[in-house]
C-alpha positions as CSV (number, residue, x, y, z in Angstrom):
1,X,8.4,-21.6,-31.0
2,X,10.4,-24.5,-29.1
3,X,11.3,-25.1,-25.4
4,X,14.2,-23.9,-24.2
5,X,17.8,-25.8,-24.8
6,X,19.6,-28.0,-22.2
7,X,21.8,-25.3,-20.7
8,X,25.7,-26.1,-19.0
9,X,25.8,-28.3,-16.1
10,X,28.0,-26.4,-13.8
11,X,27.5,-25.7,-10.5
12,X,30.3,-22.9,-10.6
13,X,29.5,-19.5,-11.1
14,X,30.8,-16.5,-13.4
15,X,33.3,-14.2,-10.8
16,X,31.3,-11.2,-12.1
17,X,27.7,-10.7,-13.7
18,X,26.1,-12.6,-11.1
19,X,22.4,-11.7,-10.6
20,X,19.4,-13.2,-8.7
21,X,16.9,-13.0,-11.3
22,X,15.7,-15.3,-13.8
23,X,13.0,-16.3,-16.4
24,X,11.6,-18.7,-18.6
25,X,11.3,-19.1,-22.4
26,X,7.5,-20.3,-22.8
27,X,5.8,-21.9,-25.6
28,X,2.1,-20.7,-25.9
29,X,-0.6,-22.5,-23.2
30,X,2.4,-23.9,-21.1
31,X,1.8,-24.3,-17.3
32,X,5.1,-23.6,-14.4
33,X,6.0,-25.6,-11.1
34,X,8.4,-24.6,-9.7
35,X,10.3,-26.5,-6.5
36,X,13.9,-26.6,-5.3
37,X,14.3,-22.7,-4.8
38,X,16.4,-21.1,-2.6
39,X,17.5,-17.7,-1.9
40,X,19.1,-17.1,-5.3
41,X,16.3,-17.4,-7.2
42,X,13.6,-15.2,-8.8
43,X,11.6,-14.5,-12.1
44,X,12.8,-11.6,-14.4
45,X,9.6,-10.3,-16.0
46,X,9.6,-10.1,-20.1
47,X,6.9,-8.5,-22.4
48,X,3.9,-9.7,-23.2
49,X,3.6,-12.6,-25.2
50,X,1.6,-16.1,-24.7
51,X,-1.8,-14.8,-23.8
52,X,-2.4,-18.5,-22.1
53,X,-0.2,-17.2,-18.9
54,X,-2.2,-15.2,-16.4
55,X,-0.8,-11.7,-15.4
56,X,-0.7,-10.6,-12.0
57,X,1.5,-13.3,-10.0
58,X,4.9,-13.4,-9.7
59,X,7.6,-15.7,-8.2
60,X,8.4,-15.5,-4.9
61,X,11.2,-16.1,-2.1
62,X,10.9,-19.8,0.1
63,X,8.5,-20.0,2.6
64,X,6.2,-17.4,0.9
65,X,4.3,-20.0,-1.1
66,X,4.2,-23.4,-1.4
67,X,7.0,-24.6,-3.3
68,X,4.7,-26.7,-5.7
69,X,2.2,-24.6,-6.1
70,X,1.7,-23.4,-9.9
71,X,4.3,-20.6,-10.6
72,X,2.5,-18.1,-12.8
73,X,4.8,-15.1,-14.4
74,X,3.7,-11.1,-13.0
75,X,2.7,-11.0,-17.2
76,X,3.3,-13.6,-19.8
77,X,6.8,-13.7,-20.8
78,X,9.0,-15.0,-23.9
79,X,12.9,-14.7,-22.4
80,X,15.1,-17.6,-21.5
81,X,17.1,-18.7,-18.0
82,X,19.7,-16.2,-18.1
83,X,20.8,-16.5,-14.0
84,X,22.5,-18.5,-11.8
85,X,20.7,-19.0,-8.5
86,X,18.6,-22.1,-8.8
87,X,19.6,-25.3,-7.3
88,X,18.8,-26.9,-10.7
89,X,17.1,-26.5,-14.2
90,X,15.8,-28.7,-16.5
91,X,14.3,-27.5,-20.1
92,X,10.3,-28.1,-19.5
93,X,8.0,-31.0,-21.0
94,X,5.7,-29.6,-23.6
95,X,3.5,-29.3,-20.5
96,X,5.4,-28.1,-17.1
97,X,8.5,-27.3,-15.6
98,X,9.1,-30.0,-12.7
99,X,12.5,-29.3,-11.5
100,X,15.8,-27.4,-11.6
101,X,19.1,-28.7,-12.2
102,X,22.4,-26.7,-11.8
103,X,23.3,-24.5,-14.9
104,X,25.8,-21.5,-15.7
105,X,24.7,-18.4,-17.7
106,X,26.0,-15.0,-18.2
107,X,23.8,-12.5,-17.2
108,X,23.5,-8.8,-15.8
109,X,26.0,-7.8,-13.4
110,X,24.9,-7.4,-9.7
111,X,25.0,-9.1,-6.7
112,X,25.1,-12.8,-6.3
113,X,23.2,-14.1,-3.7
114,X,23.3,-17.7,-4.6
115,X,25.2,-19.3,-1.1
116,X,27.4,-21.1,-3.4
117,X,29.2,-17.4,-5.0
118,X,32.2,-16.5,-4.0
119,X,30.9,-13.2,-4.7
120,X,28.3,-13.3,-2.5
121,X,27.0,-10.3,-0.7
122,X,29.4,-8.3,-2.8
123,X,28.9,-5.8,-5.0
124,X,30.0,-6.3,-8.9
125,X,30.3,-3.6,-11.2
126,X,27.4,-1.9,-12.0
127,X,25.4,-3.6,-9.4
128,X,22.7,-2.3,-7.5
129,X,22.4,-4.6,-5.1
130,X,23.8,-4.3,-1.4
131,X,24.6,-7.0,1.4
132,X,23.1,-5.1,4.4
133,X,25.9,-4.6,6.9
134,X,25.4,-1.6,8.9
135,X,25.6,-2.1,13.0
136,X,23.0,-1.0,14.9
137,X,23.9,2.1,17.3
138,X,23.1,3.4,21.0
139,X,21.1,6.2,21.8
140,X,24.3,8.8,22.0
141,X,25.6,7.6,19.3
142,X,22.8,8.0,17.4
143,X,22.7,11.5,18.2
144,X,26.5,12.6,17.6
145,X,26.1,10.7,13.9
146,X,23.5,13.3,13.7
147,X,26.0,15.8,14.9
148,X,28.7,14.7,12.4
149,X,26.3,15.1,9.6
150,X,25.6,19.0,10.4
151,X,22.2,18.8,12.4
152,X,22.2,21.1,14.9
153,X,20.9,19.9,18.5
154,X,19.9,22.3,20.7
155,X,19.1,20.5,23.9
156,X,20.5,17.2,24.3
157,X,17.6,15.9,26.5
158,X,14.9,16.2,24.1
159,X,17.1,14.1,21.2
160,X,17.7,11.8,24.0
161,X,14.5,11.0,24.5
162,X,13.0,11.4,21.0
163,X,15.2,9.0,19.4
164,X,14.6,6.4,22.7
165,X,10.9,7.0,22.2
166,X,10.0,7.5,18.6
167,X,13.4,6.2,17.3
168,X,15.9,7.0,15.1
169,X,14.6,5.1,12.3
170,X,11.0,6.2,12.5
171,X,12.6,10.0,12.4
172,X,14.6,9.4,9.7
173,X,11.8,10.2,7.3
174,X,11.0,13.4,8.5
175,X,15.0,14.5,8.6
176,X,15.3,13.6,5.1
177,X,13.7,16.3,4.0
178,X,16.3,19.0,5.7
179,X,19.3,17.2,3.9
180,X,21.2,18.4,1.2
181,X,20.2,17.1,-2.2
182,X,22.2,13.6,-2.9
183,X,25.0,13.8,-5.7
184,X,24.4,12.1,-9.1
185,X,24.0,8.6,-8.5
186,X,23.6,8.8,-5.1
187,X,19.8,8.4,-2.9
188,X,21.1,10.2,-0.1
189,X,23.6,13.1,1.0
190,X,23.6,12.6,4.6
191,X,24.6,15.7,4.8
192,X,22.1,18.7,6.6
193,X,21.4,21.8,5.1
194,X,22.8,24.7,7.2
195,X,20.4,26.0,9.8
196,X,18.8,22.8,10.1
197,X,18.2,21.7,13.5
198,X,16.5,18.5,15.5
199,X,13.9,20.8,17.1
200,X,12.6,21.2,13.5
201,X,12.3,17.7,12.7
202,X,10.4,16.8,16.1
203,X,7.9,19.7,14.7
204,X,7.9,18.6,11.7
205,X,6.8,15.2,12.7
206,X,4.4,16.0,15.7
207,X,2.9,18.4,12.5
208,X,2.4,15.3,11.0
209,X,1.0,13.3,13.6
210,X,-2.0,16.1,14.3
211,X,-2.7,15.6,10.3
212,X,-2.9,11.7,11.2
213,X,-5.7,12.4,14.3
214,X,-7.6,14.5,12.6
215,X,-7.7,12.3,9.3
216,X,-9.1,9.6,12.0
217,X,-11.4,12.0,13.4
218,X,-12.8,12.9,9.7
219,X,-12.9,9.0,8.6
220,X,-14.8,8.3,11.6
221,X,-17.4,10.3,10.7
222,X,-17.3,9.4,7.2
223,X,-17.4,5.5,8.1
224,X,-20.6,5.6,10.3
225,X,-22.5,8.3,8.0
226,X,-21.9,6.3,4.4
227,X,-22.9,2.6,7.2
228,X,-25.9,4.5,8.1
229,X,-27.4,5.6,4.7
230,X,-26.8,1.7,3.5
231,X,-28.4,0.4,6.2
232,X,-31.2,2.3,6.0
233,X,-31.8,2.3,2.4
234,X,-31.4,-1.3,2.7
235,X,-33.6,-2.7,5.1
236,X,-36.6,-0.4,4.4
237,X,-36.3,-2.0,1.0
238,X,-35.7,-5.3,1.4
239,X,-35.6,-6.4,5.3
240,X,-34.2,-6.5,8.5
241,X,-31.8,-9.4,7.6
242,X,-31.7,-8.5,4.0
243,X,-27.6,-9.2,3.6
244,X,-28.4,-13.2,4.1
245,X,-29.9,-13.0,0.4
246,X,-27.5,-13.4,-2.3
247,X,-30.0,-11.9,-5.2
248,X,-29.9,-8.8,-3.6
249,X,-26.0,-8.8,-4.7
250,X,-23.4,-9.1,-7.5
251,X,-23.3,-12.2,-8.6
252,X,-19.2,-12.4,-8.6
253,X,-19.6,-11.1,-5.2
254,X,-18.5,-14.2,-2.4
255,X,-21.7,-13.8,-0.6
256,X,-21.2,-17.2,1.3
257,X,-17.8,-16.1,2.1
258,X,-18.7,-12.7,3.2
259,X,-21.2,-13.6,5.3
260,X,-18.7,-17.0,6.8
261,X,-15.7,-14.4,7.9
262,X,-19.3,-12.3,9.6
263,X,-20.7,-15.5,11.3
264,X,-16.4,-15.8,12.4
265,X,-16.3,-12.7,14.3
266,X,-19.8,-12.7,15.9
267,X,-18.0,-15.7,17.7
268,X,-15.0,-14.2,18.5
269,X,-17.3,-11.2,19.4
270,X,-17.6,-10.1,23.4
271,X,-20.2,-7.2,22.3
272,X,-23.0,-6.6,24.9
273,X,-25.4,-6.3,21.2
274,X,-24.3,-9.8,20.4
275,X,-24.9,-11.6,23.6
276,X,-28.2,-10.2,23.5
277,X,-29.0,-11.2,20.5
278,X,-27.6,-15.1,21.2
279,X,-29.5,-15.6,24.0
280,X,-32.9,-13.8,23.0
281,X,-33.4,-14.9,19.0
282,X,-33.0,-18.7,17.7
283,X,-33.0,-17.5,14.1
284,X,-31.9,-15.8,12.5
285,X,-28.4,-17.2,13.0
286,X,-27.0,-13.9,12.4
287,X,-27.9,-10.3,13.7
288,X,-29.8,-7.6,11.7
289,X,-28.1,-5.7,9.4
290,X,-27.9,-2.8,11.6
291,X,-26.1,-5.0,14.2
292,X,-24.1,-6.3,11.6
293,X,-22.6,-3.2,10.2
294,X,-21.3,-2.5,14.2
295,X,-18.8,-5.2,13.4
296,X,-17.2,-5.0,10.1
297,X,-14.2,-2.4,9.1
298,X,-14.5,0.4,6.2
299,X,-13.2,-1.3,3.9
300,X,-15.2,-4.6,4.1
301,X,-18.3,-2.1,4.4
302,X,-16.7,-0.7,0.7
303,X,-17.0,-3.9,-0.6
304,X,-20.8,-4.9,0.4
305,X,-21.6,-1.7,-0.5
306,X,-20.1,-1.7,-3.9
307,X,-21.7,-5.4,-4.5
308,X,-25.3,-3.8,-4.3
309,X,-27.6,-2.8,-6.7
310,X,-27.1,0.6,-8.3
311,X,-30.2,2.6,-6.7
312,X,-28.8,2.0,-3.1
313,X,-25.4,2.8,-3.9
314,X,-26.7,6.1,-5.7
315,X,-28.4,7.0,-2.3
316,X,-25.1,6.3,-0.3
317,X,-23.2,8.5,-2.7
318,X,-25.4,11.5,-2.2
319,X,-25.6,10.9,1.7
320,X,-21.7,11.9,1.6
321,X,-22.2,14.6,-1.1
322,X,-20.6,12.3,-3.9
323,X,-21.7,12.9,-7.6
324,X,-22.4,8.7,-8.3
325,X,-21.9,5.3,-7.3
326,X,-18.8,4.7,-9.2
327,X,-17.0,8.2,-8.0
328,X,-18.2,6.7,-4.0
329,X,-16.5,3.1,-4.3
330,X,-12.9,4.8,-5.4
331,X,-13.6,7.6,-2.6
332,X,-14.3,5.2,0.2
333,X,-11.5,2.7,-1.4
334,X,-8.5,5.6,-1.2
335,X,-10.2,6.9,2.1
336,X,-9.5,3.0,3.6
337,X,-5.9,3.0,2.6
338,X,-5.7,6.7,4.4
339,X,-7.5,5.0,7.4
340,X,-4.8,1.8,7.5
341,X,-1.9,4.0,7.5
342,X,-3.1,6.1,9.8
343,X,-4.3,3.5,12.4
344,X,-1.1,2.2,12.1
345,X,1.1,5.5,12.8
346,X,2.5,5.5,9.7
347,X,4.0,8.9,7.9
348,X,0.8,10.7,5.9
349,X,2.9,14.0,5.6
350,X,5.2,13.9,2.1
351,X,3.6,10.4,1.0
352,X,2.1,9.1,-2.1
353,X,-1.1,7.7,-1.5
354,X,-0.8,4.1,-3.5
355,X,-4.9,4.5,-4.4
356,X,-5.0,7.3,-6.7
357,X,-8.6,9.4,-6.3
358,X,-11.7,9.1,-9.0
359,X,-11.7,12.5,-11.2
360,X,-14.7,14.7,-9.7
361,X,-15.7,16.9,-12.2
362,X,-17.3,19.0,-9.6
363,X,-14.3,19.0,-7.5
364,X,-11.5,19.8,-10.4
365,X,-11.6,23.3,-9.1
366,X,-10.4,22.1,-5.9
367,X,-8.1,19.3,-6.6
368,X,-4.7,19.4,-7.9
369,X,-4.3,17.1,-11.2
370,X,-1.5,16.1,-12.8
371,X,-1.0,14.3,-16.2
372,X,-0.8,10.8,-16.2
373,X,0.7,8.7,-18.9
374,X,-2.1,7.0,-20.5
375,X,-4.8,8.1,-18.4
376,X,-4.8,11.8,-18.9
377,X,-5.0,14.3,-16.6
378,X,-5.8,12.9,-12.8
379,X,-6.3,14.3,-9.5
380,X,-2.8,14.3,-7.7
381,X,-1.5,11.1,-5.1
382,X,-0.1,13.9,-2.7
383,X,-2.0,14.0,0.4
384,X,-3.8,17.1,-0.4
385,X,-6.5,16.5,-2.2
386,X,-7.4,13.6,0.3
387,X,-8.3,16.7,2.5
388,X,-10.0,18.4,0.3
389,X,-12.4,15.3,-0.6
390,X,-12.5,14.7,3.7
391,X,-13.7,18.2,4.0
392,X,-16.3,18.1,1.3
393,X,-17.5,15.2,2.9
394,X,-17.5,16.2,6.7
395,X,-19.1,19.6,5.5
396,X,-21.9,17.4,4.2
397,X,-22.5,14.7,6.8
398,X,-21.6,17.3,10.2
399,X,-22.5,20.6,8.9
400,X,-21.4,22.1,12.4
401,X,-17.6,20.6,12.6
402,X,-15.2,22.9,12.6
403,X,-13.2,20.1,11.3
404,X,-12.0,21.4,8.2
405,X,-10.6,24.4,9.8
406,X,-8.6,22.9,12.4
407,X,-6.8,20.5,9.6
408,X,-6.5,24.3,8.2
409,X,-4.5,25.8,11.0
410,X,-2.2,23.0,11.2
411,X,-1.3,23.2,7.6
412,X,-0.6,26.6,8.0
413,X,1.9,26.4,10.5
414,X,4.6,24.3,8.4
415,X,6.5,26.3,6.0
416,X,5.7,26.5,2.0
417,X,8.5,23.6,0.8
418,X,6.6,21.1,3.4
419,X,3.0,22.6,2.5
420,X,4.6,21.8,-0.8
421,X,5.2,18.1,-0.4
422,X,2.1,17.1,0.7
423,X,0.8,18.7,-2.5
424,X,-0.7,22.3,-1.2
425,X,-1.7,24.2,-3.9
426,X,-0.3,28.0,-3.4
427,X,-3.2,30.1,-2.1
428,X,-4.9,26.9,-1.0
429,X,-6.5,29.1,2.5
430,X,-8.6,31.4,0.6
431,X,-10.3,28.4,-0.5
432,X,-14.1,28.3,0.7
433,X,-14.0,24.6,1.9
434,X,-11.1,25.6,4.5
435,X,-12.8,28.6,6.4
């Protein structure tokens, strides 16, 4: 197949079918740089094609990357430049693209956002693509736009203070789900359902932030009891400083960079164990792996975990009540993710969990699956069966915690739709694991 063709020279652009995307026509094995960027420009993804381009990257805006760094395609691609948006093209060398030159090409329509349009941050026909433009409003305001849109507010002082304090924004979220259903080709109605009322959203959300503690509470637990069992499996096996060998581990795990970002925070570490430890031993350099562990998060814990051989991992597994070592890396991997957002505040209630769960055979009884195009039948991202896993676990590793049956009663006081959108099962209380 040949390289692309010379394309027009014109630094105009089209008054309509303007869009920010673009891509290249490739011959097999051919490498990208990419420089001169600016705002208008990005890479339209094709199908696959040359196997010689790496999948997984993808263009990105100024600033994000180093404008001569290798541009490598999200998957290989055969398509040709069909935007405006670059300062410049120039059809490549048999072995890179160096630059861009100015060019004019029909394309999609949408929104320009080349600074040269005249169309820029407007919307053309059949565009998706909006310049944002809406003014930011006081508190009152805030509240009588609420008003407008049919929520009723039943005391003025607590909206007051809830959008100052949480914010109007952060709220929004929960809202959303007392709105009316949007019109065809709309996202939103911005319009209430009758009945609904702002004392029901701040429930709603301070509903939500109870799951978020007690997801804390149950991670905490599991973090320290699946840190325990490794350490303990580990250095009656193989030592007291048994991390500082790299046989013991993968060999595509980055030992010397693992143990480089450790040898980093012991430094930036205040710790009364690590003072100790500096001004009593001379060597090792670093702690024992019990001291270690104190320091790292979950999810670098996942990750020297999951680089050790198979008997330890097997051991960690059954600590936690997990069938194998393979079911434990995907558990402790979605648990992380759980742990993030929560730490961070953010919205677990009516959320997809990106990290999809490992199928438990033992567990399908419990979890809620859904097919999956291509994969089968899998458990369910809703937020549910995250629980259900967290209270297996808990059960296992703090037989006395009434844990599970406090996340219960909170559950149980929102109503079926929003039991429903975290992915409650109906009937899901009789359930053994929740009593």
């Amino acid at each position: 197949m040949s390289s692309v063709q010379p394309w027009q020279r014109d630094t105009r652009c089209s008054p309509w079918a303007i869009s920010p995307w673009c891509s290249w026509q490739v011959s097999t094995g051919m490498q990208f740089t990419a420089a001169g960027f600016h705002q208008g420009a990005l890479i339209e993804v094709g199908p696959v094609f040359d196997r010689g381009l790496k999948p997984g990257s993808q263009g990105r805006w100024p600033g994000e990357r180093d404008a001569h760094a290798p541009l490598r395609m999200r998957t290989p691609v055969l398509a040709r430049v069909r935007a405006f948006g670059c300062r410049g093209f120039a059809e490549p060398t048999s072995r890179r693209l160096i630059r861009l030159l100015p060019f004019q090409h029909q394309h999609p329509p949408g929104l320009c956002r080349s600074p040269a349009c005249p169309n820029r941050g407007v919307t053309l026909p059949s565009g998706r693509l909006l310049r944002y433009s809406k003014p930011p409003l006081n508190i009152p305001d805030q509240l009588q736009q609420l008003r407008d849109r049919g929520l009723l507010v039943r005391s003025d002082d607590l909206a007051l203070n809830a959008l100052e304090l949480i914010g109007y924004y952060r709220l929004s979220a929960y809202w959303l789900f007392f709105e009316e259903p949007p019109a065809p080709g709309e996202t939103r109605s911005h319009r209430f359902k009758p009945g609904s009322s702002f004392e029901q959203v701040i429930e709603l959300y301070n509903r939500d932030r109870l799951i978020r503690l007690l997801v804390i509470d149950a991670i905490e637990r599991i973090e320290i009891a699946a840190r325990s069992a490794w350490v303990q499996g580990m250095s009656m096996k193989h030592g007291h400083h048994c991390y500082l060998d790299p046989l013991l581990f993968r060999s595509d795990f980055n030992h010397g960079e693992q143990l480089e970002q450790l040898r980093s925070q012991l430094q930036q570490s205040n710790e009364t164990f690590v003072i100790h430890y500096r001004q009593t031993y001379s060597e090792p350099e670093l702690p024992p792996i019990w001291a270690m562990t104190e320091l790292i998060s979950l999810g670098t814990l996942r990750a020297w975990i999951a680089a050790t051989e198979l008997d330890s991992k097997t051991k960690v597994a059954r600590s936690l009540g997990i069938p194998s070592a393979q079911v434990l890396n995907g558990v402790l991997h979605s648990l992380n993710l759980l742990r993030n957002i929560s730490a961070h505040h953010g919205r677990l209630w009516n959320r997809l969990i990106v990290k999809r769960l490992p199928k438990i055979k033992k567990l399908q009884n419990l979890l809620v699956l859904e097919a999956v195009d291509g994969e089968g039948v899998q458990p369910s991202k809703k937020l549910y069966n995250y629980l259900v896993v967290m209270a297996i676990i808990v059960r296992k590793v703090a037989p006395l915690s009434t844990w599970p049956s406090r996340m219960a009663v909170v559950m149980s006081e929102m109503g079926p739709e929003q039991q429903g959108a975290m992915g409650c099962p109906v009937g899901w209380q009789q359930q053994q694991i929740w009593s």
